[in-house]
matplotlib code that plots the C-alpha trace (Angstrom):
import matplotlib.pyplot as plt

x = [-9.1, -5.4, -4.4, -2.0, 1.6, -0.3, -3.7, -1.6, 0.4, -3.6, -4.7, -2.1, -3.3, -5.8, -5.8, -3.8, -2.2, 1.9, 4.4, 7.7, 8.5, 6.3, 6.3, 2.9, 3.4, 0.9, 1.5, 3.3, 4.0, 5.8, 7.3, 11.6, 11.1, 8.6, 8.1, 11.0, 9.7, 5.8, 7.4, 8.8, 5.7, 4.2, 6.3, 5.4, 1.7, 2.8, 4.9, 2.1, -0.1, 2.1, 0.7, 3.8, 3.2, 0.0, 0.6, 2.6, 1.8, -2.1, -5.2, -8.5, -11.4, -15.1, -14.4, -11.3, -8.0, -6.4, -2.7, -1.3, -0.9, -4.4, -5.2, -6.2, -4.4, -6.1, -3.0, 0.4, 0.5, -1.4, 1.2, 3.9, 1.9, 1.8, 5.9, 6.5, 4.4, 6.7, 10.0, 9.3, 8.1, 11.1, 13.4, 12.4, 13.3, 16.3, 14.3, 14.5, 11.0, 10.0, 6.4, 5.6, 2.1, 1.9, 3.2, -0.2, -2.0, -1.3, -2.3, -5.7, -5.7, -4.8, -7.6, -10.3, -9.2, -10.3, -12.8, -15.0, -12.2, -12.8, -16.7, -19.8, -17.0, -16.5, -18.3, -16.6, -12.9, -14.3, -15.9, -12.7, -10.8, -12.9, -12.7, -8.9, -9.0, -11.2, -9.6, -6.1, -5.5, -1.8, -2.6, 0.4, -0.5, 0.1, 0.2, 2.0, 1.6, 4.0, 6.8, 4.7, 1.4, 3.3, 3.3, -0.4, 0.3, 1.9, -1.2, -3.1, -1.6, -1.1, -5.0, -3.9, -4.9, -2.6, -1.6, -2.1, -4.7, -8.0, -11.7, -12.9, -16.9, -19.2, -22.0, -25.1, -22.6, -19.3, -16.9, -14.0, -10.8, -7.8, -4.5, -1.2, 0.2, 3.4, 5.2, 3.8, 5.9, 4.5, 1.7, 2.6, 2.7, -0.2, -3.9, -5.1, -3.7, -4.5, -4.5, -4.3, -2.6, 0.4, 1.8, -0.5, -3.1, -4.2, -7.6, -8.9, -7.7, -10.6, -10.7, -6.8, -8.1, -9.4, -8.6, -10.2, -9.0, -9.2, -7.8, -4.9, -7.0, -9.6, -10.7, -8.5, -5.5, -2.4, 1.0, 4.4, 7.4, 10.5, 13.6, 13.4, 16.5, 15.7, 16.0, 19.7, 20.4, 21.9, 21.0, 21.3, 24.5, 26.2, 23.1, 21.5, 19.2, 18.5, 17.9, 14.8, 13.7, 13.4, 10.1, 9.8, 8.2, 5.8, 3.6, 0.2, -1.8, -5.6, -7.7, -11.3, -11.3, -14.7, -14.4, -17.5, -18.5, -18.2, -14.1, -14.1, -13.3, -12.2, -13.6, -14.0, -12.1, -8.0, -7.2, -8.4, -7.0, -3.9, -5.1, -6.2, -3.0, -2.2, -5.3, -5.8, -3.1, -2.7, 1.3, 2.2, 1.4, 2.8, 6.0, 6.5, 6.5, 9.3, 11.5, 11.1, 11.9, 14.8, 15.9, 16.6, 18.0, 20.3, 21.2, 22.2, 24.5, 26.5, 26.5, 27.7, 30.2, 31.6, 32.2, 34.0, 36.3, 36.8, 38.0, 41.0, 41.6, 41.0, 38.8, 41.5, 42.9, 41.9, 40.5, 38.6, 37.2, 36.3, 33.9, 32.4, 31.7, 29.9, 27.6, 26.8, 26.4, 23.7, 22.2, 21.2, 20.1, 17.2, 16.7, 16.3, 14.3, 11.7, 11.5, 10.6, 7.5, 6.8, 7.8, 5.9, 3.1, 0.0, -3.5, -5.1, -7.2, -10.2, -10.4, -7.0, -3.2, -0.8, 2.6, 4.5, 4.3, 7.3, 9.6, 8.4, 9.3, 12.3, 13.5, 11.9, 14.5, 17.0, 16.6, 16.1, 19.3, 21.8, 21.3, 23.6, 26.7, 26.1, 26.3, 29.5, 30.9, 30.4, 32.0, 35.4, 35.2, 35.3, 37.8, 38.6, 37.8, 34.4, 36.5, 38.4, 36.2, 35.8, 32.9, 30.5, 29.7, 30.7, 34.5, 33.0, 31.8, 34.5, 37.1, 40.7, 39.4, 38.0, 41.1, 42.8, 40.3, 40.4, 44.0, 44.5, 41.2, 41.1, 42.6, 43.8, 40.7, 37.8, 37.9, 37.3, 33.8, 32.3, 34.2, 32.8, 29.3, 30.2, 31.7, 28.6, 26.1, 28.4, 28.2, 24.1, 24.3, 26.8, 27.4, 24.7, 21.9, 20.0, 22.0, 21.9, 17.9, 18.0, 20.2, 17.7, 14.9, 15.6, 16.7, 13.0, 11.1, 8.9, 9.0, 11.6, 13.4, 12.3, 8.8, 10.2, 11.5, 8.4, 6.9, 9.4, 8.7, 4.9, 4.8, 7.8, 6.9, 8.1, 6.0, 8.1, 11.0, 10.2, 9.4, 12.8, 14.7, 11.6, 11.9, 16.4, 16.6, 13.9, 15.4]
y = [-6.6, -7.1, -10.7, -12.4, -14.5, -16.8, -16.9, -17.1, -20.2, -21.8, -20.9, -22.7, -25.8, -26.4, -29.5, -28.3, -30.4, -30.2, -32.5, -32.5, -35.1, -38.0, -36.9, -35.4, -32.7, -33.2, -29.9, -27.0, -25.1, -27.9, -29.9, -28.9, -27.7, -25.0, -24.2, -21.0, -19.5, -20.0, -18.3, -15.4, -14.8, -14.9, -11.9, -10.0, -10.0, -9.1, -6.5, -4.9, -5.3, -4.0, -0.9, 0.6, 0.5, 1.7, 4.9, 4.0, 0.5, 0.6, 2.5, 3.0, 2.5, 1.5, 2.0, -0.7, -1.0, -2.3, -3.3, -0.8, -2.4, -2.4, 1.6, 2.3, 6.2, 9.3, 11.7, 11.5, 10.9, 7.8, 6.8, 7.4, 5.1, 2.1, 2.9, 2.6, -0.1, -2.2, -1.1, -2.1, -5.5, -5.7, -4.2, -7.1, -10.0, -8.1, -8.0, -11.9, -12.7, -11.5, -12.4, -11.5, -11.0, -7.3, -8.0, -9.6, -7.7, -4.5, -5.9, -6.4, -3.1, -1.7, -3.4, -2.5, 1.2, 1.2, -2.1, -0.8, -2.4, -5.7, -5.4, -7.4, -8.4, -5.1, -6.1, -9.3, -7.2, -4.9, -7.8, -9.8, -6.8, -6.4, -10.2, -9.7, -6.3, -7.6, -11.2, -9.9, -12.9, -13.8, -14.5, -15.9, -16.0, -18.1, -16.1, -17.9, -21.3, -24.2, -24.1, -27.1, -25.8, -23.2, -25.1, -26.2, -27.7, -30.4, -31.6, -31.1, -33.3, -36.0, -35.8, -35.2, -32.5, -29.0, -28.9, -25.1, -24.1, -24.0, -23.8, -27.3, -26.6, -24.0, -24.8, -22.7, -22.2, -21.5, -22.9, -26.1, -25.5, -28.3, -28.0, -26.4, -23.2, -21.7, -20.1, -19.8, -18.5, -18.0, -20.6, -23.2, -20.2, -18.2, -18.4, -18.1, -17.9, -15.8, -17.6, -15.1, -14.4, -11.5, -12.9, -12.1, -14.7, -15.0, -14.0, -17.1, -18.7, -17.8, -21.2, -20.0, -16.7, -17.3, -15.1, -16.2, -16.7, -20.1, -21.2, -23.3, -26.0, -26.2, -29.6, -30.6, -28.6, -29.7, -27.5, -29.5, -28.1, -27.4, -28.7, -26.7, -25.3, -24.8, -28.5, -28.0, -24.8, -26.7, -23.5, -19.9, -19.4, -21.6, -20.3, -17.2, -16.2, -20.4, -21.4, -18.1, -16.8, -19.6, -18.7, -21.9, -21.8, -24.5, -25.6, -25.2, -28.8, -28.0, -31.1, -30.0, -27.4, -25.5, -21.9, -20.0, -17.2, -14.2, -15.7, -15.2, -12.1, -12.6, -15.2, -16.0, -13.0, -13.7, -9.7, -9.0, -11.1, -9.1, -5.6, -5.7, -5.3, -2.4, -0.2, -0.4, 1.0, -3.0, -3.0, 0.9, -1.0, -4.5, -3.6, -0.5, -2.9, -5.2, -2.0, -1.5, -5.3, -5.2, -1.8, -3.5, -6.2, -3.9, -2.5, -5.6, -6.7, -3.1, -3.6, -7.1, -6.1, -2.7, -5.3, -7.8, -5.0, -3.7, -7.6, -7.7, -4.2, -3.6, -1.1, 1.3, 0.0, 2.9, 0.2, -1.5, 1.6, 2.2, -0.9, 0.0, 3.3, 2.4, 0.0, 2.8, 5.0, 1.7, 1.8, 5.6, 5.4, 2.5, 5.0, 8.2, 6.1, 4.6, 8.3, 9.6, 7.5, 9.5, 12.9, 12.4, 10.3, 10.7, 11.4, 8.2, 6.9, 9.5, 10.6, 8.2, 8.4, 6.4, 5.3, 6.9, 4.4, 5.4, 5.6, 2.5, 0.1, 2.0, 0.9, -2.4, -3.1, -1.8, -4.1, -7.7, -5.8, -5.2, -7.9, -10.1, -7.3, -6.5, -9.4, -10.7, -7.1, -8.7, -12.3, -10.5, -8.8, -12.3, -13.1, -17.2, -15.7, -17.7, -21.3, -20.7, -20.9, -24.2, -26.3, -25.5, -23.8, -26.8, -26.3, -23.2, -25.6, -27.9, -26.0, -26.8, -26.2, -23.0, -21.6, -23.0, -21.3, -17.8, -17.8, -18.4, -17.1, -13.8, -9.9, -7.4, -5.9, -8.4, -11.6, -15.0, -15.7, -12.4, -13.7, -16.1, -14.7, -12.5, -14.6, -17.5, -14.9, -13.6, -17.2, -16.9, -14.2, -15.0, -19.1, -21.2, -23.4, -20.2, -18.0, -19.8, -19.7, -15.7, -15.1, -17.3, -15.8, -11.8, -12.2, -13.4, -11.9, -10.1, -12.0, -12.1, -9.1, -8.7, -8.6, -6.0, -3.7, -3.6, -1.7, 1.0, 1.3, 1.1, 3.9, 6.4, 9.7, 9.1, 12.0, 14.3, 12.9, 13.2, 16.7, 17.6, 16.1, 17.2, 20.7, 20.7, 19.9, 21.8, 25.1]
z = [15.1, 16.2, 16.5, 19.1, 18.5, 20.3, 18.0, 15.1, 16.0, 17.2, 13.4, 12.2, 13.5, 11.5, 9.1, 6.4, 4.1, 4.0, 2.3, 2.6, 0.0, 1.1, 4.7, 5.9, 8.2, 11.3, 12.6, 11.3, 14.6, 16.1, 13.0, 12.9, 9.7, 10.1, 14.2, 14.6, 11.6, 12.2, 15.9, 13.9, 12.2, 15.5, 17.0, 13.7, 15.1, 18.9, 18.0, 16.2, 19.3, 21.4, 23.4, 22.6, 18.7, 18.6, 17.4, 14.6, 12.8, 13.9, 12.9, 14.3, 12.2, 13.0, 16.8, 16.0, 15.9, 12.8, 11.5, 9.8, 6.2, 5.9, 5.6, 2.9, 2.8, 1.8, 2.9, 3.0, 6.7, 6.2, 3.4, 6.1, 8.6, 6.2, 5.4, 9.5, 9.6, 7.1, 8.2, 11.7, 10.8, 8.4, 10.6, 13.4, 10.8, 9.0, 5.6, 5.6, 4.9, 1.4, 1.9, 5.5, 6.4, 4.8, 1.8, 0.0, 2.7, 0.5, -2.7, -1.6, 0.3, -3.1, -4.8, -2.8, -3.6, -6.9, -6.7, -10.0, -12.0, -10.8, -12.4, -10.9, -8.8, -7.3, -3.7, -3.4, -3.5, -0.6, 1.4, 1.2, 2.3, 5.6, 6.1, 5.9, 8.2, 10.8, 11.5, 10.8, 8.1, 6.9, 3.1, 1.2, -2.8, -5.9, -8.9, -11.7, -13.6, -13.2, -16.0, -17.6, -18.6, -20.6, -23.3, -24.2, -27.6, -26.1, -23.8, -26.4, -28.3, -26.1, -25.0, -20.9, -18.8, -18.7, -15.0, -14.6, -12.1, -13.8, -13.5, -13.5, -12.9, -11.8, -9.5, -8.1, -4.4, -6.4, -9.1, -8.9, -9.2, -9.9, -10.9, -10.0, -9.4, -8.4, -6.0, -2.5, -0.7, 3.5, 2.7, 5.0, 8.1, 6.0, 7.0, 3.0, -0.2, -3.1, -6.4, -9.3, -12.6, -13.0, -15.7, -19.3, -20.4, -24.3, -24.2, -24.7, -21.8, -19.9, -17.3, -16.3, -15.6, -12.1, -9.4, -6.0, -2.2, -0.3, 3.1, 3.5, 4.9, 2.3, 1.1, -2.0, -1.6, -0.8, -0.1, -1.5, 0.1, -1.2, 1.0, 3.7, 5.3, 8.8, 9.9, 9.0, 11.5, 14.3, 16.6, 16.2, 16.8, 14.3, 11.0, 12.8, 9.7, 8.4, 12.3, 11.6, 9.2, 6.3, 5.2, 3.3, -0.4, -1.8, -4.5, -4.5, -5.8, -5.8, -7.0, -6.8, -4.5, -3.9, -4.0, -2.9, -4.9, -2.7, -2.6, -6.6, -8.1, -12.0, -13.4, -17.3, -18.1, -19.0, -19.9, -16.4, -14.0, -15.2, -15.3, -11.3, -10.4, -12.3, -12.6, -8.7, -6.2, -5.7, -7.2, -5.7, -2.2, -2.5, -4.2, -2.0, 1.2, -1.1, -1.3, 2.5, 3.2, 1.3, 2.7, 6.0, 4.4, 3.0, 6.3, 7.4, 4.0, 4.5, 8.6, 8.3, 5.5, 7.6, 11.0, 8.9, 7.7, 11.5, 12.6, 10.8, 10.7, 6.7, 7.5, 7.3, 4.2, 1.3, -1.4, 1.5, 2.6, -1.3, -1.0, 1.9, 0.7, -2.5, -0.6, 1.7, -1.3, -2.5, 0.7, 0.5, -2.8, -2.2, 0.9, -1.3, -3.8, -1.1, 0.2, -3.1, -3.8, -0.4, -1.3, -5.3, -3.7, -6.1, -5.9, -7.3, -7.5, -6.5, -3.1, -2.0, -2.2, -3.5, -3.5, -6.8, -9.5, -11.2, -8.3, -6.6, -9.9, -10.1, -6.8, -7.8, -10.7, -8.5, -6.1, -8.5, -10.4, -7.5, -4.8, -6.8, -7.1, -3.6, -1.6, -4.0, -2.1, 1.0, -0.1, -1.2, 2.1, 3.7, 1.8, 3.6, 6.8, 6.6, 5.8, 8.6, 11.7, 13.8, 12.2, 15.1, 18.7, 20.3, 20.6, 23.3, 25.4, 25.8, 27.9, 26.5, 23.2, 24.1, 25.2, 21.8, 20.2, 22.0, 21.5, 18.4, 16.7, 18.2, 16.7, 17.6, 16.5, 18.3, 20.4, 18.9, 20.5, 18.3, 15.6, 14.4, 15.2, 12.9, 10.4, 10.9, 10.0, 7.2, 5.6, 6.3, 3.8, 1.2, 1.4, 3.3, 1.3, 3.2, 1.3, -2.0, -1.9, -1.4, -4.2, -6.4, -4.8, -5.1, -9.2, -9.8, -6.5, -8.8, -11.6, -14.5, -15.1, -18.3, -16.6, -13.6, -16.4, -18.3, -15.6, -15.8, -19.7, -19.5, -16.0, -18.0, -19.0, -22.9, -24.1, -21.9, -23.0, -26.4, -26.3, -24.8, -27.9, -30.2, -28.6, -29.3, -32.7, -33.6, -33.0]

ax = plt.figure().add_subplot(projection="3d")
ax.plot(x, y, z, "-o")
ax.set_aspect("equal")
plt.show()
């Protein structure tokens, strides 16, 4: 069922635990911190209810209608339908939110594709799914252990506990978990979080290898905060992407947390807690709606970069124009990339389609790989131009000043006002602490690159590229 802005926001109040540093957050919706962007997550939901969408980032199933990142595709058409569905939610919050509410969404649609990997698991995939269909649930996850517990000699040594998220007990109504686990991203606006493993286990961590949903308000869990950025958006004139769309990221502290049993579904079993991702459509989805976000993210890097050009007039100077062709050129690449896993979608597993493999990591490294280069493109476009405006919207409102302003600050090109709009949000991009976290958070947004390029390796047709050299020098 299709849930409201407005029920979204009311299942946010619900008890959770939030720190930011030894400040308890009472309430998430209202706190400065975290109350625009729990509102932008709101709008996600209402523009997918909206009678006008319908068609085109909702399905009907069961006599109900359902958000689009939940179909779980058997043609091409349906693939298309869960591609519009991401764009427009992307689209609405200029690729800003990396883990908006279909990003995990599609991992577990993936999953319960192909559900006989997860083993006498299998029914608590599918059941979890519907749970996450029918009440239209935000799930943010936590996927990889803090940078501590990756070195188990040494609590071994010293006789204290690794902090990594473990099994702790099993009881006849579910197992304990305690410990820590890194990053969630969207929990503290997220209805549940997914705690799972996608970097490889040894074998004989078997306690580590739990993978199991909980709510953000269960008993025992706690959600530490990084600093978050919002608080520091004066309004959004002055940081028109930190004033929204800081999705804030946070630890995850569990100290004996219950999990029921129809929440787990690998336990006991390190080799696969990796594999689910993988041998399920789980990654084709997930990662195909991180290539979408960071399409329009894209759009708004080249947009932002062509209008600074057009202030001053350098749009007409041939080596500026050279820049803003090549990011263009960028741009249609991701495009013809994203439209490829389209165009090559395959048949897997049985009876479904998917997203193709190949083409979606590709876009994948492309993405962790060029965000750097490209938004140092914008920053030489900017040249000092972003030093230059008045420290903040105030000098508007006070009339002598504004005229100072309008005459001196204004081109040929654009007035003053629009300028430094234009050069605010350039700074949002390229130079903010808003700014500073997105670089950081693209280079590692799905996982090392090392990690990103494996994929690419492991998916690559080498026997076909074998044969081609095999098939030359043997004539």
């Amino acid at each position: 069922m299709l849930k409201s802005g407005a029920e979204h926001l009311e299942s946010l109040r619900d008890g959770r635990r939030v720190f930011i540093g030894s400040e308890q957050v009472a309430d998430v919706t209202n706190h400065p911190a975290f109350r625009n962007a729990a509102r932008t997550v709101a709008s996600i939901y209402d523009l997918k209810a909206a009678p006008e969408n319908r068609d085109t980032m909702t399905f009907e199933e069961d006599g109900h209608r359902y958000s689009g990142y939940f179909l779980r595709a058997r043609s091409r058409g349906d693939l298309e339908l869960r591609t519009g569905t991401h764009r427009k939610i992307a689209d609405l919050t200029y690729g800003m939110l990396g883990r908006s509410p279909d990003h995990v969404a599609s991992f577990v649609t993936g999953m319960a594709m192909n559900p006989a990997v997860f083993g006498k698991y299998a029914e608590n995939i599918v059941a979890y799914y519907h749970h996450m269909r029918d009440q239209d649930v935000y799930a943010a996850y936590a996927v990889s252990p803090p940078a501590a517990a990756r070195n188990p000699e040494f609590y071994q040594k010293e006789n204290i506990p690794v902090p990594t998220l473990r099994v702790v007990r099993e009881d006849d109504d579910g197992v304990v978990i305690s410990g820590m686990k890194m990053l969630a991203t969207g929990a503290i606006l997220a209805n549940e979080i997914w705690i799972g493993n996608v970097l490889p286990l040894a074998a004989e961590f078997r306690r580590e290898a739990i993978t199991c949903a909980i709510p953000c308000n269960a008993p025992g869990l706690v959600l530490w905060s990084r600093k978050p950025l919002e608080p520091y958006a004066r309004n959004d004139f002055d940081a028109p992407l930190t004033a929204r769309f800081d999705e804030t990221d946070s630890m995850v502290l569990c100290e004996d947390v219950k999990v029921p049993w129809e929440r787990v579904f690998v336990h006991d079993d390190a080799i696969l807690s990796r594999r689910i991702y993988t041998e399920t459509p789980a990654h084709a989805f997930g990662n195909h709606q991180s290539n979408v976000r960071f399409a329009s993210k894209m759009r708004l890097i080249v947009g932002v970069a062509s209008r600074i050009a057009q202030s001053s007039g350098s749009d007409q100077v041939p080596a500026v124009r050279e820049t803003l062709g090549r990011l263009a050129a960028l741009e249609a690449a991701l495009e013809g990339m994203i439209a490829g896993q389209l165009h090559a979608a395959e048949s897997w597993p049985p009876g479904y389609m998917t997203f193709n493999r190949r083409y979606m990591y590709a876009a994948l490294n492309w993405c962790t790989e060029g965000h750097s280069a490209i938004v140092d493109c914008l920053r030489e476009l900017c040249g000092g131009g972003v030093l230059q405006m008045p420290a903040d919207d105030s000098v508007i409102e006070e009339p002598a000043m504004r005229e100072l302003f309008e005459t001196y600050w204004s081109t040929p090109q654009m007035d003053a006002e629009r300028r430094m709009r234009l050069f605010k949000l350039a700074w949002d991009l390229v130079g903010s602490e808003f700014a500073g976290r997105h670089q950081q958070y693209e280079k590692f947004y799905a996982g090392a690159s090392f990690i990103v390029r494996n994929y690419s390796f492991v998916n690559a047709p080498w026997d076909e590229f074998h044969a081609l050299v095999d098939d030359l020098i043997g004539r």
